[in-house]
Residue, then its C-alpha position, 0 to 999 in steps of 0.5 A: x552778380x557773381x557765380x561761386x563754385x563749390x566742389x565736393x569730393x566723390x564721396x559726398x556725391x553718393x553715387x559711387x561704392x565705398x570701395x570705389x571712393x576708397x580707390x579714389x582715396x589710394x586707401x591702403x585696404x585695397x593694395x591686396x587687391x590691386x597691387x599698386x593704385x594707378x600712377x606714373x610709377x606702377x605703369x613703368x612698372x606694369x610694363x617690364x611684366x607685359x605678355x610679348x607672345x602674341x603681338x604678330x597674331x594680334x596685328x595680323x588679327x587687327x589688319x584683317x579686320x580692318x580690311x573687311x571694313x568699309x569705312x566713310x571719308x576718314x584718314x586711317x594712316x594714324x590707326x595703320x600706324x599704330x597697329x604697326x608699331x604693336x609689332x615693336x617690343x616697346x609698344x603696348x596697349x592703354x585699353x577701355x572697353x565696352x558693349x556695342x551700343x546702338x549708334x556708340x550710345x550711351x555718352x558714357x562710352x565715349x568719355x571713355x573713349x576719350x579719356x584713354x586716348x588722353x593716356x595713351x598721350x600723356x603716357x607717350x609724353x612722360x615715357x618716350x621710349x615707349x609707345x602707348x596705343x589708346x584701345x577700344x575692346x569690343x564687347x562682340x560676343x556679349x548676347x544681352x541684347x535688351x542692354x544695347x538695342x535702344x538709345x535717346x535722341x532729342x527725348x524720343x526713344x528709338x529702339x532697334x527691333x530685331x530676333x536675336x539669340x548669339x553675340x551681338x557683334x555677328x548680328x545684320x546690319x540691315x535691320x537697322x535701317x528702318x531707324x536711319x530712316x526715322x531719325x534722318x529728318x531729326x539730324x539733318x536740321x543742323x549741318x552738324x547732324x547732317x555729317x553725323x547722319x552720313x557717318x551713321x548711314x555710311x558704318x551701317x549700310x555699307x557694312x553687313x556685320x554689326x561689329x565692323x559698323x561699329x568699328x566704322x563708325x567709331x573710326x569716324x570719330x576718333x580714327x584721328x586719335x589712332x584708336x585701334x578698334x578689336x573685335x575678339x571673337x575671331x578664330x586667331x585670337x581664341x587659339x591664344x587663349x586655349x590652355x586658359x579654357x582647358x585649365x579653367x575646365x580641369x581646375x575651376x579656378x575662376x570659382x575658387x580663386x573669386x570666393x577666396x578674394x570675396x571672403x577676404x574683400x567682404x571684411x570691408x567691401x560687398x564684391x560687385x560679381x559672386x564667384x560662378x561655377x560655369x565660367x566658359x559659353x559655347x557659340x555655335x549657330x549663332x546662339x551663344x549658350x553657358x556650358x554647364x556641368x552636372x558632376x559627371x557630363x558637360x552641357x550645353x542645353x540650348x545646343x542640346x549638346x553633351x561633353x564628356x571631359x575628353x571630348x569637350x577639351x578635343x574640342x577647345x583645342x580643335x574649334x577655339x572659335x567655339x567658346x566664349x569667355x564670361x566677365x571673369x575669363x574676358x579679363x583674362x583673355x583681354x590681357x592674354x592677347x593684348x600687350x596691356x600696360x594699364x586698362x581704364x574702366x566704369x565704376x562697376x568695372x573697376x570693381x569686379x576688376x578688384x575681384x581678380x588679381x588672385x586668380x590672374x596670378x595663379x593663371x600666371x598672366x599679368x594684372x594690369x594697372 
């Protein structure tokens, strides 16, 4: 008896948007939203566009956060090296991002993980006087809790139970132990699930601050492969992105740049994200809030905290670490601090994503491949 294989394109899978079959495809509909499809070419071409400004805050940024980690037996000098070597003019970033998911689930992730490290080295093979750095972007200040609290094992769901108000990324990591403990006896049947229970146990119990376990824990799997792990929500980093919040306050741009692309997009392509007026969060006592504006005062109504236009940008420029990017700004900010040659993303990302080239060219930073 012999087994036949049949493949089939993307398209007729019908699990993926027509815009996203099309991207696939390379179809000519989309090169106003994109620039150029991702090859070879367009990433040598992507680099001589790339931001070198901000590379010492971001490695000092970097080797701070390593720093306040604990991590469990794994050898971080590929990792140390890498971050290095972002100081030199010629290295740049292959970035992947995503939420912080409980126990770096679901699967997903790590495909993504994975598949950025296999560009980074391919990169490095095909362009040898340049050095790719393989990324993973945190999503710390994400507050959609009930998107990352839970995860599946053996068909038995585990969810992690806990208040929470802020970025994720600040939360306790003790409240997680009661499912170490509930899933202790299920890993330790296999000597596999023994070494994977030890990495799970050491990244949350040795680390208080739920970002820096996650960066343990993904540091255990793939710190071999170099991944730089980065936690934005950091003072330094935000400090870079100010004139982008202040601009965003006196222009709107996000809105307006977004429902320009849409009514464009919508001649052939339903847009993933509709254009929003409130674009910038406050974070402040550990609640993260969206300020919103009424025609004449800023707010933040869970803060309780009013801003007239004045106060509100004194504020960005004295307290960066105060405001929080929205899925539209975070694009801007990502690529605003990080030497990005090219940025590897789901579906669904790569569809927002689409929605904004426009508004990267008018805040004149550099549109990744």
């Amino acid at each position: 008896m012999f087994l036949r294989k049949k493949t089939i394109t993307i398209k007729e899978t019908d699990l993926f948007s027509k815009l996203i079959c099309d991207f696939i495809d390379n179809d000519e509909k989309l090169k106003p939203f994109l620039g150029d499809f991702p090859t070879l070419k367009s990433v040598k071409s992507s680099i001589g566009n790339i931001n070198n400004h901000c590379r010492v805050d971001l490695v000092e940024t970097l080797r701070e956060q390593y720093n306040q980690t604990s991590f469990s037996n794994v050898k971080l000098s590929a990792v140390e090296s890498n971050i290095n070597k972002l100081l030199d003019l010629n290295a740049y970033t292959i970035t992947t991002g995503h939420q912080i998911h409980l126990l770096a689930s679901p699967l997903f992730l790590i495909y993504k993980i994975i598949s950025t490290i296999a560009y980074a080295n391919y990169l490095n093979e095909k362009i040898p006087k340049h050095h790719c750095v393989p990324c993973f972007w945190m999503a710390t200040e994400d507050h959609d809790f009930d998107e990352i609290n839970s995860f599946e094992l053996y068909n038995e769901t585990y969810s992690w139970n806990v208040e929470s108000s802020g970025p994720v990324g600040d939360f306790s990591t003790k409240s997680i132990i009661p499912i170490l403990n509930s899933i202790e006896s299920v890993l330790k049947q296999s000597s596999f699930g023994s070494e994977l229970y030890s990495i799970y146990s050491h990244a949350y119990m040795k680390n208080e601050k739920y970002a820096d376990a996650i960066r343990s824990l993904l540091s255990s799997f793939f710190g071999e492969f170099g991944l730089v792990v980065i936690d934005p929500n950091h003072r330094r980093l935000k400090k870079l992105f100010v004139n982008e919040f202040k601009d965003e306050i006196n222009n709107n741009l996000v809105f307006t740049q977004i429902l320009n692309t849409n009514k464009k997009m919508s001649e052939n392509y339903k847009p993933q994200i509709n254009a929003l007026h409130s674009n910038i969060f406050y974070l402040s006592k550990s609640v993260r809030s969206k300020i919103e504006f009424d025609g004449d005062k800023y707010f933040s109504k869970i803060h309780n905290k009013i801003w007239n236009k004045s106060d509100l940008l004194s504020e960005i420029d004295d307290f960066p670490e105060n405001f929080s990017p929205n899925v539209f700004l975070r694009t801007l900010y990502q690529q605003r601090i990080m030497p990005n040659a090219l940025y590897l993303g789901g579906a669904n990302e790569i569809a927002y994503w689409l929605q904004l080239k426009d508004l990267f060219e008018k805040m004149s930073i550099n549109y990744p491949v």
